[in-house]
C-alpha positions as CSV (number, residue, x, y, z in Angstrom):
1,X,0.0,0.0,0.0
2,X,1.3,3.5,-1.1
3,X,2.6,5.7,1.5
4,X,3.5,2.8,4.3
5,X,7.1,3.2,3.4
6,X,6.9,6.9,4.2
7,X,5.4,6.7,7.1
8,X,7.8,4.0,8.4
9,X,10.9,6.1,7.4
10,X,9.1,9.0,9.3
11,X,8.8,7.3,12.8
12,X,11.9,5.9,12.5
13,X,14.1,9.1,11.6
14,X,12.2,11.9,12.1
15,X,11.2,14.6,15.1
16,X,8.0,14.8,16.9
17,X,6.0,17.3,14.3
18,X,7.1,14.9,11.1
19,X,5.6,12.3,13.0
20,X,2.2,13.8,14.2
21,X,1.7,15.1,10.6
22,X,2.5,11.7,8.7
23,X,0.3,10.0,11.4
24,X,-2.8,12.5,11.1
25,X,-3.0,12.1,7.4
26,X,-2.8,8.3,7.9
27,X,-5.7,8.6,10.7
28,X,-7.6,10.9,7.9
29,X,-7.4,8.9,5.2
30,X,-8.2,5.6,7.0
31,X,-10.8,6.9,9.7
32,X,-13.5,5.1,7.9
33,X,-11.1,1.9,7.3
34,X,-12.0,-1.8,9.1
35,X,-9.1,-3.8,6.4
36,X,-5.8,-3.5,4.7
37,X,-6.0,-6.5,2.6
38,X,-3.3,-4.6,-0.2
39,X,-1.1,-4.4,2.9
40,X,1.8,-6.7,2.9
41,X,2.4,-8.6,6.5
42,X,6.3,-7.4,6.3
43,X,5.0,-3.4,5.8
44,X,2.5,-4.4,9.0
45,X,5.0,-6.0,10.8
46,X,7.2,-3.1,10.4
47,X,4.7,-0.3,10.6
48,X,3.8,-1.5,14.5
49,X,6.9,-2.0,15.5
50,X,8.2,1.5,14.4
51,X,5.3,2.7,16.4
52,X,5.8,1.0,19.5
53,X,9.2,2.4,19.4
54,X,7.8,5.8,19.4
55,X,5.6,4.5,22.1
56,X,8.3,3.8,24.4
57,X,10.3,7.0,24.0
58,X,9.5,10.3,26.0
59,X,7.9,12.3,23.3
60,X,4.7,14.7,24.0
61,X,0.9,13.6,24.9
62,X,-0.4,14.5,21.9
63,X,2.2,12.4,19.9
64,X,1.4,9.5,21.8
65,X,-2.2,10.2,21.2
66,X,-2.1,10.1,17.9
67,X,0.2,6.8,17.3
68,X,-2.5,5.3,19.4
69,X,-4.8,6.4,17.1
70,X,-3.0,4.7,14.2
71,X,-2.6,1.4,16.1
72,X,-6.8,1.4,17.0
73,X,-7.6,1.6,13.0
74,X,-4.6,-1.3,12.6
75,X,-6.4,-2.9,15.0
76,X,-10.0,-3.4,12.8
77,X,-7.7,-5.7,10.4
78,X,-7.3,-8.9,11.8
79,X,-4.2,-9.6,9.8
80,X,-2.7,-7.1,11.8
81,X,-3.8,-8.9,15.6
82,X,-0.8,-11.3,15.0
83,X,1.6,-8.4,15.6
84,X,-0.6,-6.4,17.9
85,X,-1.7,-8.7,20.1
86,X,2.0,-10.4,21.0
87,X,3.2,-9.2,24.4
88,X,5.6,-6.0,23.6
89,X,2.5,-4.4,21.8
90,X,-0.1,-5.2,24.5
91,X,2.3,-4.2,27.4
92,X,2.9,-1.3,25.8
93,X,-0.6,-0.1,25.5
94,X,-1.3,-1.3,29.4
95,X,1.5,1.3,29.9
96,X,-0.2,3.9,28.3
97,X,-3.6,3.2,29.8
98,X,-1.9,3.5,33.7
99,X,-3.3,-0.4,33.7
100,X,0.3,-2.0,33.9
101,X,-0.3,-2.6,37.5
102,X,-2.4,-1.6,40.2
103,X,0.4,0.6,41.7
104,X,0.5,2.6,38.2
105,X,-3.3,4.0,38.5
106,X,-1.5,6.9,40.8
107,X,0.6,8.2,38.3
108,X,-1.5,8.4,34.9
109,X,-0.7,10.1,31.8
110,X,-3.5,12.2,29.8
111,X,-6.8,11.4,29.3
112,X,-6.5,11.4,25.4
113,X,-4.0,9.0,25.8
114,X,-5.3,6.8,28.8
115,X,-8.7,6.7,26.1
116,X,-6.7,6.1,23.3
117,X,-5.1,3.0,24.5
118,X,-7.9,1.4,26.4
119,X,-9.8,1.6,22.6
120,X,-6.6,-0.4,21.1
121,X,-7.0,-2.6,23.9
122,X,-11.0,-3.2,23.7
123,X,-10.8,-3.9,19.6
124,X,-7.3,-6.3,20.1
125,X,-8.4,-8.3,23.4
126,X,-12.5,-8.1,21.5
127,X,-11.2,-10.3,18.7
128,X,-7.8,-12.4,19.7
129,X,-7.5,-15.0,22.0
130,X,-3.8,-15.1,21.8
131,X,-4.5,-10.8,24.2
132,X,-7.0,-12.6,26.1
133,X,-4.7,-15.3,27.3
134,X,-1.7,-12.9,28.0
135,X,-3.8,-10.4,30.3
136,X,-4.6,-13.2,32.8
137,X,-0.8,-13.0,33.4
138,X,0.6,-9.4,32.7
139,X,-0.6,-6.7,35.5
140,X,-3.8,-6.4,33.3
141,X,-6.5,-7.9,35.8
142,X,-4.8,-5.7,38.6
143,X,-4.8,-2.7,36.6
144,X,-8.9,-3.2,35.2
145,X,-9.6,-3.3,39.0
146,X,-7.0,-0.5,40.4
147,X,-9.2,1.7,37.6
148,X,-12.5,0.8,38.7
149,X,-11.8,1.8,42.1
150,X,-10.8,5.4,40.7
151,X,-14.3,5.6,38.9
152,X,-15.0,8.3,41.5
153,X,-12.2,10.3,40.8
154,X,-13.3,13.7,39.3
155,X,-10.4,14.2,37.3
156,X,-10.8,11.7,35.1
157,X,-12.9,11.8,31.8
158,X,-15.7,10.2,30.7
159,X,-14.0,8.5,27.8
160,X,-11.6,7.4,30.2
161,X,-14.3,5.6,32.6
162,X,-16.1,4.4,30.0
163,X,-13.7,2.4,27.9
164,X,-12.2,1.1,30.9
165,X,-15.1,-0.6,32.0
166,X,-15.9,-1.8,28.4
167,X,-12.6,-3.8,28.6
168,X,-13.9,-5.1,32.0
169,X,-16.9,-6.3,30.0
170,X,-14.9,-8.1,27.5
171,X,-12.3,-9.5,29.7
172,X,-15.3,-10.4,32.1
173,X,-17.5,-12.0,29.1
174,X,-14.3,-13.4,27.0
175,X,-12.3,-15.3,29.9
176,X,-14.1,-17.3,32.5
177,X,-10.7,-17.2,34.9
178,X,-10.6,-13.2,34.5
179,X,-13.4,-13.3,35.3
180,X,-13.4,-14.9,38.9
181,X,-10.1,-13.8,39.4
182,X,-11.9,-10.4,39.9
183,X,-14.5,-11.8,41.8
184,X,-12.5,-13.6,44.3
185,X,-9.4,-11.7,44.6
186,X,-10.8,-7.7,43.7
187,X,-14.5,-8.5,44.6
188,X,-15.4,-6.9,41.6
189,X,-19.5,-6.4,42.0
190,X,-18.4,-4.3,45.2
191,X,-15.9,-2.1,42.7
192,X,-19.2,-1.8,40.0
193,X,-21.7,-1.0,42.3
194,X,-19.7,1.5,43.6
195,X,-19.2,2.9,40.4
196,X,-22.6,3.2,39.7
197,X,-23.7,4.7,43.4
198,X,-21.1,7.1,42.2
199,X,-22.7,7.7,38.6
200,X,-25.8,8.4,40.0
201,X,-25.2,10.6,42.7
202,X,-26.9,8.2,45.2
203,X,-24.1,7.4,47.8
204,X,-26.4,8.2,50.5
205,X,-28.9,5.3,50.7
206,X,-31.7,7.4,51.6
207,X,-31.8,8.6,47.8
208,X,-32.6,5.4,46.8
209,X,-36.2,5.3,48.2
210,X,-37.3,8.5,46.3
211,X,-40.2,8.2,43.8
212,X,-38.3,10.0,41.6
213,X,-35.1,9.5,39.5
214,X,-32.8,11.8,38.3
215,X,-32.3,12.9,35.1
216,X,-28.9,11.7,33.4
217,X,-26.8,13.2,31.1
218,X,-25.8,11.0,27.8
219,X,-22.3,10.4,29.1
220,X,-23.8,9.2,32.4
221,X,-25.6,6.8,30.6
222,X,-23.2,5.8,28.2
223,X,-21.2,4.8,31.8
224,X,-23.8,3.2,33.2
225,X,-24.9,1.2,30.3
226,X,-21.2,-0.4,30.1
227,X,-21.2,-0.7,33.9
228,X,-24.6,-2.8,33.7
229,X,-23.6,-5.1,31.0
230,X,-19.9,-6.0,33.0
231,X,-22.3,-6.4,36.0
232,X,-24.6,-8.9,34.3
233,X,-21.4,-10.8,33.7
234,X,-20.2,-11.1,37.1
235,X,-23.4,-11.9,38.9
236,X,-24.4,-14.7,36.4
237,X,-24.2,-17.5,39.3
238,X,-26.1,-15.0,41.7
239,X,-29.2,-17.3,41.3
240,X,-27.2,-20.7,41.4
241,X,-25.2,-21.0,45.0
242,X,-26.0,-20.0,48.3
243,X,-25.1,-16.4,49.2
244,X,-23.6,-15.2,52.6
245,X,-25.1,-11.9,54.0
246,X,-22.9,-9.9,52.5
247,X,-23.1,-11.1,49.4
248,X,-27.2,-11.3,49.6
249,X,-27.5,-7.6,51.5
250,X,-25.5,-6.3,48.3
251,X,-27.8,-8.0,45.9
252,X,-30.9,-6.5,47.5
253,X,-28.9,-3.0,47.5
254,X,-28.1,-3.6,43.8
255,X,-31.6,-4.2,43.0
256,X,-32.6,-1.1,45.0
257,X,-30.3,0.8,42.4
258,X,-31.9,-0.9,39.4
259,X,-35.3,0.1,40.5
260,X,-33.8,4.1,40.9
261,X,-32.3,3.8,37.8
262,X,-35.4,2.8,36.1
263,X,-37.2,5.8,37.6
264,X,-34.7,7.9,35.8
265,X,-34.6,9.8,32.5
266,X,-32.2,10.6,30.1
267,X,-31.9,13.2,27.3
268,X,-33.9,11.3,24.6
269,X,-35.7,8.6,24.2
270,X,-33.1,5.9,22.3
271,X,-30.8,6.5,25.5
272,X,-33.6,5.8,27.8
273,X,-34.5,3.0,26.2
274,X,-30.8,1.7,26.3
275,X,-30.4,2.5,30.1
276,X,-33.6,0.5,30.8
277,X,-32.7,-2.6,28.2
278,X,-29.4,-2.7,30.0
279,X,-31.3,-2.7,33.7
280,X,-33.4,-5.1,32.9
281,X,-31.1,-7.6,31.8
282,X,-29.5,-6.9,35.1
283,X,-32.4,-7.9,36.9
284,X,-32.8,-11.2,36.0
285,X,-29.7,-12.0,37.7
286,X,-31.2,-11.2,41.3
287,X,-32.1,-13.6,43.6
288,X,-35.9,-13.9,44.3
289,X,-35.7,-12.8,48.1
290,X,-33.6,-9.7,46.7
291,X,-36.9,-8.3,44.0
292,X,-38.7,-7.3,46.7
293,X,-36.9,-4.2,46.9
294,X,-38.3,-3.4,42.8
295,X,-41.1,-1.8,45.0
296,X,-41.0,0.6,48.0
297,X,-43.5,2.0,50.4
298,X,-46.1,5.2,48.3
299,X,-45.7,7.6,51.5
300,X,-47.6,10.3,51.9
301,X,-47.0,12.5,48.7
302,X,-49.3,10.1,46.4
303,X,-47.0,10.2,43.4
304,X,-47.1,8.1,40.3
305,X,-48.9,4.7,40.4
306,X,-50.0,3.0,43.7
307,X,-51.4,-0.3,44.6
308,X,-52.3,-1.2,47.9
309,X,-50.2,1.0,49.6
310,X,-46.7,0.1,47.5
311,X,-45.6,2.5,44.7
312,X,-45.6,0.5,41.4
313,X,-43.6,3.0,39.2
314,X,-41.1,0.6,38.4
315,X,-43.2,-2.1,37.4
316,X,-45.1,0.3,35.0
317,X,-41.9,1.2,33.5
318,X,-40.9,-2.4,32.9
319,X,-44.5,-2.9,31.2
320,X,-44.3,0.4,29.0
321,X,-41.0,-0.9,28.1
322,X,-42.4,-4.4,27.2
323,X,-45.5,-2.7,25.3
324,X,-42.7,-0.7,23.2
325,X,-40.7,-3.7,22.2
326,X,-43.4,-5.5,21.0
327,X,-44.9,-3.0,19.0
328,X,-41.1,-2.2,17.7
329,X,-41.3,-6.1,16.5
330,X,-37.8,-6.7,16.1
331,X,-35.5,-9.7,17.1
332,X,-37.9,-10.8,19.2
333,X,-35.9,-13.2,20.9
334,X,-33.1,-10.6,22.3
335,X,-36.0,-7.7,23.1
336,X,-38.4,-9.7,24.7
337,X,-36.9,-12.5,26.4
338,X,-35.1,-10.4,29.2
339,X,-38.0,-8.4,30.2
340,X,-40.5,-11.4,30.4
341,X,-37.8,-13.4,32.3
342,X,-37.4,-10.2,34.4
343,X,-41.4,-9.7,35.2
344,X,-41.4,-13.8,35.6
345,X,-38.9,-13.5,38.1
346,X,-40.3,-10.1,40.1
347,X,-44.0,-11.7,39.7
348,X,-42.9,-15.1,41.7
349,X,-41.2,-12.9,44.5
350,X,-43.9,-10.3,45.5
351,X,-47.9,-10.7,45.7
352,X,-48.3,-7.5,45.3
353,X,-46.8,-6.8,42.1
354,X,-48.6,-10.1,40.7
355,X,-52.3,-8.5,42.2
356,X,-51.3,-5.5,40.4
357,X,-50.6,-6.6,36.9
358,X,-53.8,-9.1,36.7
359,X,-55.3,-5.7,36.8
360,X,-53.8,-4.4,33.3
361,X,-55.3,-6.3,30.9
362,X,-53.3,-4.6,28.0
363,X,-50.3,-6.9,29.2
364,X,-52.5,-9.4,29.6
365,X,-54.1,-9.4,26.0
366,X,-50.2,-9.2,24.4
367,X,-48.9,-11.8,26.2
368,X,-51.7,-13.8,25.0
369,X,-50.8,-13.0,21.5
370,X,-47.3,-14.0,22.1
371,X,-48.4,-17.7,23.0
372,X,-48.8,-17.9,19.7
373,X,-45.2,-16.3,18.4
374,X,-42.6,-18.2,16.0
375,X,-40.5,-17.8,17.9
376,X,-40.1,-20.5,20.8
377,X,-38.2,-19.0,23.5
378,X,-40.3,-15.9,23.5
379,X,-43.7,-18.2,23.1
380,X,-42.6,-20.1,26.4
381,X,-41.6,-17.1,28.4
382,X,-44.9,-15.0,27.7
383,X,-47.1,-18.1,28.6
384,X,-44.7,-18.8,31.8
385,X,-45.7,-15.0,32.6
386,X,-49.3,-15.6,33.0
387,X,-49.0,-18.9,33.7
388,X,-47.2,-17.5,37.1
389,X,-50.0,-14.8,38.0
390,X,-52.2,-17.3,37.9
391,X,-49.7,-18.6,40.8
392,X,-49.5,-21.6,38.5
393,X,-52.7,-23.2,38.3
394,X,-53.8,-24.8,35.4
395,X,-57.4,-24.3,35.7
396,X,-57.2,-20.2,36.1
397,X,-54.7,-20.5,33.2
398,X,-56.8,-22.0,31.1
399,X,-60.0,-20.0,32.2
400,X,-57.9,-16.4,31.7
401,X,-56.2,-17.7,27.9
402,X,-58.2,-20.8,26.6
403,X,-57.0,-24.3,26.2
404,X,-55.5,-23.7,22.6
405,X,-53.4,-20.9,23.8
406,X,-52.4,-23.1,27.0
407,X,-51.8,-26.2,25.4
408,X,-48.3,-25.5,24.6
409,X,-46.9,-24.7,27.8
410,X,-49.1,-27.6,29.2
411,X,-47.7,-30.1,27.0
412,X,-44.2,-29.0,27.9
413,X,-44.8,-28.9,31.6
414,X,-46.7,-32.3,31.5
415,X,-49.9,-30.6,32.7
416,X,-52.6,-31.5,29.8
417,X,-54.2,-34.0,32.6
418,X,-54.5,-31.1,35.4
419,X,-53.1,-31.1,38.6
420,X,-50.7,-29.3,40.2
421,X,-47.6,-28.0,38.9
422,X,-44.4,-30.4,40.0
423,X,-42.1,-27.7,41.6
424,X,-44.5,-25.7,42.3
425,X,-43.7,-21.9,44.0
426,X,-45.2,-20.9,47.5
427,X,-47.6,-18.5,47.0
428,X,-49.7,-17.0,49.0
429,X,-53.3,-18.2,49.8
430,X,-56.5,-16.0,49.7
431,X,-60.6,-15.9,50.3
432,X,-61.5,-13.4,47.3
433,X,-63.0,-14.7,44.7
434,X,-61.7,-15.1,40.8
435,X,-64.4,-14.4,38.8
436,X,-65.3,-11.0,38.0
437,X,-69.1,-9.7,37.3
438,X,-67.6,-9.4,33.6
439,X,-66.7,-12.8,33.7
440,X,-69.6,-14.6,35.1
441,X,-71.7,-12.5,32.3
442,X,-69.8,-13.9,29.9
443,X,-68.9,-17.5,30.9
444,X,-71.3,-18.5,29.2
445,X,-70.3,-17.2,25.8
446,X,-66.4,-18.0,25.9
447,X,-64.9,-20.0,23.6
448,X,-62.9,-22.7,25.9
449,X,-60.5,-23.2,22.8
450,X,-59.3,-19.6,22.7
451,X,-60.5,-18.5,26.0
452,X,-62.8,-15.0,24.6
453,X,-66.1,-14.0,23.4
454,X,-66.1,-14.6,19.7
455,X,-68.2,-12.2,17.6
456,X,-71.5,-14.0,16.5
457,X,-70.9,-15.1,12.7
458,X,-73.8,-16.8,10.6
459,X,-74.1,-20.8,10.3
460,X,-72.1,-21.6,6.9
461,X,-74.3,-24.6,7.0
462,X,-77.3,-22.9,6.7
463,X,-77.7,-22.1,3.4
464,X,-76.6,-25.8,2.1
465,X,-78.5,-28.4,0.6
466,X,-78.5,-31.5,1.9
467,X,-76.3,-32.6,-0.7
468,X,-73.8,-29.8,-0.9
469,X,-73.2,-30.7,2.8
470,X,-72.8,-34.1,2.4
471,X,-70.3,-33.7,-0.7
472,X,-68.0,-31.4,2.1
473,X,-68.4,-33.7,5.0
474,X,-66.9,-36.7,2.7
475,X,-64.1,-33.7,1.5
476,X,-63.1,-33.7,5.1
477,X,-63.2,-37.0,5.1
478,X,-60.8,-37.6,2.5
479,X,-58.9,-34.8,3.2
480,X,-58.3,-35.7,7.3
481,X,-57.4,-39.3,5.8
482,X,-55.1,-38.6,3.7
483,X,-53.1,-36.4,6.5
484,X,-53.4,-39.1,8.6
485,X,-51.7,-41.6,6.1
486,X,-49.3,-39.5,4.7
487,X,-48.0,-38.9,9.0
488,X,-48.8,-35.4,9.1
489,X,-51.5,-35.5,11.6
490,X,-51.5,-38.4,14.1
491,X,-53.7,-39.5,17.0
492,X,-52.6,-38.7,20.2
493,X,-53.7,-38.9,24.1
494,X,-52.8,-37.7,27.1
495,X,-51.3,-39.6,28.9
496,X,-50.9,-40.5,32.8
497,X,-47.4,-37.9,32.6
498,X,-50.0,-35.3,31.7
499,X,-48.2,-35.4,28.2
500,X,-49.3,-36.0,24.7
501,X,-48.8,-39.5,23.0
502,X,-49.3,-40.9,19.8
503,X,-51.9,-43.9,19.8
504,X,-49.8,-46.1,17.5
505,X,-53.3,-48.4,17.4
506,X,-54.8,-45.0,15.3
507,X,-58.3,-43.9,15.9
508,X,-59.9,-47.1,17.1
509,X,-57.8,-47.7,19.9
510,X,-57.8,-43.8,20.6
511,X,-61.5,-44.9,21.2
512,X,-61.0,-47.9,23.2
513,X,-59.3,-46.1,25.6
514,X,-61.6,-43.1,25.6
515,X,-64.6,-45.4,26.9
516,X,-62.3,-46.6,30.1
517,X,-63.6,-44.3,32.8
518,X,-60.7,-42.4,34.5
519,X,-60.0,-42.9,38.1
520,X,-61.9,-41.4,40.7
521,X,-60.6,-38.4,41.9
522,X,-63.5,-37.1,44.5
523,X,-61.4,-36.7,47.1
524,X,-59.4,-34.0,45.2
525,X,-61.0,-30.8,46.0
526,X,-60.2,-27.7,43.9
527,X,-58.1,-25.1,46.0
528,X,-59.0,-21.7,45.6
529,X,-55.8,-19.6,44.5
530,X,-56.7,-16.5,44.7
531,X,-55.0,-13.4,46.6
């Protein structure tokens, strides 16, 4: 590639301003750049290593700056990783980030060129293994950590903070032993959470318990966003061992925060929508004794939404946010899988916020719709969602959604046949009564099969002759036959699992065993579920 040679003659003979100038007009010309495939590997090979020898003498900030800038476009070409990401390259740019140690945090060098390097860093250890193994063993886990302690420190940029905890996120997502070295040896969800209290101005607890956030700038979020995301990594097992006090009084805090932050607002609506994405994915992480703090006490002001006494601001945000992406209707599986998991989760753990949302029936009439999505993971999580405020009783389900839209989730649980749900939550226990004047009204005229009042619609039938109906029963006929031949459609029952089998005896055995009377199950007396 033209102009390589120059450059290379440049930062290896010339001063300071020769340098900067070459290396801006490279940094123009290839700012919009992600490849050098015209780039021979002996003009790469030479081209970093006459940087990094500019790297390591004492020249100016902004000289730095700007070589760092050349190495973070090299960096987008993967033919280049084999020379950027050996150890003289990546202990270089741990230099420049003051992340060589955690010793070197106190003495940093400028912000341009602290940012500069953690971006190198970020796009090298983002897509080679060959960075991620070396910075389990070169000062780089001691440095991520030494940084996050200094999120509070005013003097350092946003840039700085925020690409700094963006290579926590990959070294935290990319290598498990990272990963819990920071766990067990820097107790890294203390260091985040701190971060984040600090972000948000709410050191002082007492802040936490307002019904009203604050509103956030677009670096704060930006910070925040990246501080989530690491966090989501390092609490992963949060739900799957036992916690010690500590560990569960700073989950219960954490999810105090989450509830603040979703109070808050930012400067347009894409960031808000980002903040509250990122939260939400944090909070299906928590432990169910810890989602009790989602919701806190109304008080005497009377702000936003009450129920029964507990301020449900949160919770509406969550269901605003869910209403939004599914009218966005867009990778369904990675929009709406969080935030059902998240309202599955919240809705086991508190009665109150289950009474509350079997009152909005908006939620309840999407969800429904989603029993029915393509998609399979979303499907199952929006009929586990009302399968769990109806505390996970088959009958409500079925009464609130119809059998069609429950069969699915029945199947799969093994609950065609009724009964109770095997592993089946606590919840609590209640005298009031189900069924709604609206309901009883209408019982009458629901369809079992899809669980609503279906418009009336005139008999097709009723304008037929005698033989036009015949000619269509025998279509059927021939039609349903002919599936059932051909293996499309086959004859099942349900059977004692409370799952669907084929009957391999077809339909005459299907009726056989329909005429045996099922066992008596008198003594079983319906419990009454409700709240």
């Amino acid at each position: 590639m033209e102009g390589v040679d120059a450059v290379v003659g440049v930062l290896q003979g010339g001063d300071q301003a020769e340098i900067c100038q070459h290396l801006q007009s490279f940094n123009t010309q290839h700012a919009q750049t992600f490849g050098f495939p015209n780039l021979q590997q002996d003009k790469r090979k030479d081209l970093v290593s006459a940087i990094l020898e500019v790297l390591n003498q004492d020249m100016q900030p902004s000289c730095h700056a700007t070589c760092l800038s050349t190495i973070r476009i090299l960096s987008r070409d993967k033919a280049s990783l084999q020379f950027l990401a050996k150890p003289p390259c990546v202990t270089t740019l741990l230099k420049h980030a003051g992340m060589d140690g955690a010793e070197a945090v106190l003495e940093l060098p400028e912000d341009e060129v602290i940012a500069e390097a953690e971006k190198c860093l970020c796009n090298i250890i983002f897509t080679s293994p060959t960075a991620q193994r070396l910075c389990s063993s070169n000062g780089c886990v001691e440095g991520v950590a030494g940084r996050l302690k200094c999120i509070s420190d005013p003097h350092l940029s946003y840039d700085v903070k925020i690409f700094a905890v963006r290579l926590t996120f990959l070294l935290t997502a990319l290598c498990i032993d990272i990963r819990q070295r920071l766990q067990v040896e820097f107790n890294i969800p203390a260091l985040l959470l701190s971060a984040m209290e600090h972000t948000l101005g709410v050191e002082n607890n007492s802040t936490l318990g307002t019904l009203e956030g604050a509103v956030l700038t677009d670096e704060q979020v930006d910070l925040l966003s990246e501080i989530l995301k690491t966090m989501f990594n390092v609490t992963l097992t949060g739900q799957a061992r036992q916690l010690d006090e500590e560990e569960l009084e700073r989950y219960k805090h954490m999810t105090a925060v989450c509830r603040y932050m979703l109070m808050c607002r930012a400067s347009s609506e894409a960031k808000q929508e980002e903040l509250h994405s990122h939260t939400i994915n944090l909070m299906t992480n928590m432990p169910r004794n810890c989602l009790s703090e989602v919701i806190v006490q109304q008080g005497e002001r009377g702000v936003g939404t009450e129920y029964d006494g507990w301020n449900m601001d949160a919770i509406m945000t969550i269901l605003d946010f869910l209403e939004r992406r599914i009218d966005q209707n867009k990778r369904l599986l990675e929009t709406l899988t969080p935030v059902l998991t998240c309202l599955i989760a919240i809705s086991r753990a508190n009665r109150n916020v289950r009474k509350f949302l079997r009152t909005k029936t908006g939620v309840y009439f999407r969800c429904v719709r989603l029993m029915t999505c393509v998609v399979t993971e979303v499907k199952e999580a929006a009929a586990e969602f009302l399968f769990v405020l109806c505390k996970e009783n088959v009958d409500r389900l079925v009464k609130y959604t119809g059998f069609g839209n429950a069969a699915g989730l029945l199947a799969h649980r093994g609950l065609l046949a009724g009964g109770p749900c095997s592993g089946q939550h606590n919840y609590s226990s209640g005298d009031e009564e189900s069924d709604t004047e609206e309901y009883l009204v209408a019982k009458d005229k629901i369809n079992p099969v899809t669980g609503r009042v279906e418009p009336d619609r005139p008999n097709p039938l009723e304008e037929m002759t005698e033989e036009q109906k015949e000619h269509l029963f025998m279509q059927l006929a021939s039609d349903f036959d002919k599936l059932t031949r051909e293996g499309i459609v086959k004859p099942t029952m349900i059977g004692s699992d409370g799952r669907l089998h084929v009957v391999e005896g077809g339909v005459a055995e299907m009726m056989a065993r329909a005429q045996t009377p099922p066992p008596d199950n008198s003594d079983n007396e319906e419990e009454d579920d409700n709240e």
